[in-house]
N, C-alpha and C positions, 0 to 999 in steps of 0.2 A: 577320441571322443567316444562315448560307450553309445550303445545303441538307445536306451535308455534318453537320456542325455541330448542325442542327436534327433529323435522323435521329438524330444519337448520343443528344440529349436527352431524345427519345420509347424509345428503347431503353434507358434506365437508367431512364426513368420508371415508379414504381410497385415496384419494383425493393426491397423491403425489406431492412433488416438480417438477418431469418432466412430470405428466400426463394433460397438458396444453392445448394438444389436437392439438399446431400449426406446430407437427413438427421437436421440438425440442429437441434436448438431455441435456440430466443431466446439460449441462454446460453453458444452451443458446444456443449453437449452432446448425444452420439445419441439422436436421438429414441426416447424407448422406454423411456431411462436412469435417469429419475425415477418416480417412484408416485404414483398418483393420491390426495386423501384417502379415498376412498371402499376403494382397494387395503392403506393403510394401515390403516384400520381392518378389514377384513375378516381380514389378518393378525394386528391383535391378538388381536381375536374368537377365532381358531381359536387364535391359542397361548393364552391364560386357558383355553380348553374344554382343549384337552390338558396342560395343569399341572392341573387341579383333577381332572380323569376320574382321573388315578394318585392327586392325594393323599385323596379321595374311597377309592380303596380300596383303601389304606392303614390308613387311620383307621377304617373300618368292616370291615374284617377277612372282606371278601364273598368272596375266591374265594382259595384255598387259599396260599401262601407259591410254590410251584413256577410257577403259572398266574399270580398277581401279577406277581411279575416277570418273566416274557416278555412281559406286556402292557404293561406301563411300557417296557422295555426297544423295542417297537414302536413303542407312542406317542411315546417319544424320539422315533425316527428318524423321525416323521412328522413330528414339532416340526421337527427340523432341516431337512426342507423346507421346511418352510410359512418358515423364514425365509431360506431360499435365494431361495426364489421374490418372496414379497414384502417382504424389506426391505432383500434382497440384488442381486434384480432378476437372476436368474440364469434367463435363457432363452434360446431359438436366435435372436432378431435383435438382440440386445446384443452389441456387438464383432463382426461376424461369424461370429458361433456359437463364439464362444471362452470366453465365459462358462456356455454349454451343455455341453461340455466337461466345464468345470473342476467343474460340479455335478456331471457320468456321474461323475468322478475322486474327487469327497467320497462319492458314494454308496457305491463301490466299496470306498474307505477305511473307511467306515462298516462296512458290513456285514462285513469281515473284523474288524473291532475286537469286533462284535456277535458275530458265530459261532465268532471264538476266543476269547471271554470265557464264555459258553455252555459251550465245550467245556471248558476250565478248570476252571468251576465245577463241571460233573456231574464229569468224572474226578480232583476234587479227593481226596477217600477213598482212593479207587484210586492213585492216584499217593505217599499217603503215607508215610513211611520205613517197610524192616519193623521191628517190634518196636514200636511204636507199638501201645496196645490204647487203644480208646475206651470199656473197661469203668469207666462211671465210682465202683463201688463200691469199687474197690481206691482210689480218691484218700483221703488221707488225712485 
């Protein structure tokens, strides 16, 4: 074997399928890209706790109709993370911070959807046509 020859062999040796050096796992994909089982379940975890906390009080009727839903309404938008984060895998070293992003962009969407539905709902009354009475004794 020429020396030549013998050098190239010792410099590919050891030289794995995923040691590419970009990042990436066994599979092509960036490193980072998949969840652990242990991320998996900690995600489930928290969303069963944030479905049952609303239908919990719902069903027992603990805090008043107005305060119910802003807390459900909240818990949503926590939910929606919690599946952003783990089962979306949406954070700053996925894609180069492009899927960090696109989370700032859902939140941002979120929260306008949450604060004009909000506003909606309280100046629903107020907004309604005149001549409209809510005196429900004149119904026939």
């Amino acid at each position: 074997m020429s020396t030549h020859a013998h050098s190239d062999h010792h410099a590919h040796q050891g030289h794995g399928h995923g040691d590419h050096g970009h990042g990436h796992d066994d599979h092509g994909h960036p490193a980072g890209a998949h969840g652990t089982f242990g991320s998996y379940m900690i995600g489930f975890v928290l969303s069963v706790i944030l479905t049952v906390i609303p239908f919990w009080l719902v069903m027992n009727g603990t805090l008043d109709n107005a305060t119910t839903t802003v807390v459900i309404l909240a818990l949503a938008v926590v939910q929606i993370i919690v599946h952003m984060v783990y089962f979306l895998h949406m954070n700053g070293r996925v894609e180069g911070g492009w899927s960090m992003l696109a989370m700032i962009f859902t939140i941002i969407v979120v929260f306008i959807m949450f604060s004009g539905s909000l506003w909606v709902m309280y100046h629903l009354n107020y907004n309604m046509m005149p001549g409209m009475t809510h005196d429900m004794s004149k119904m026939p």
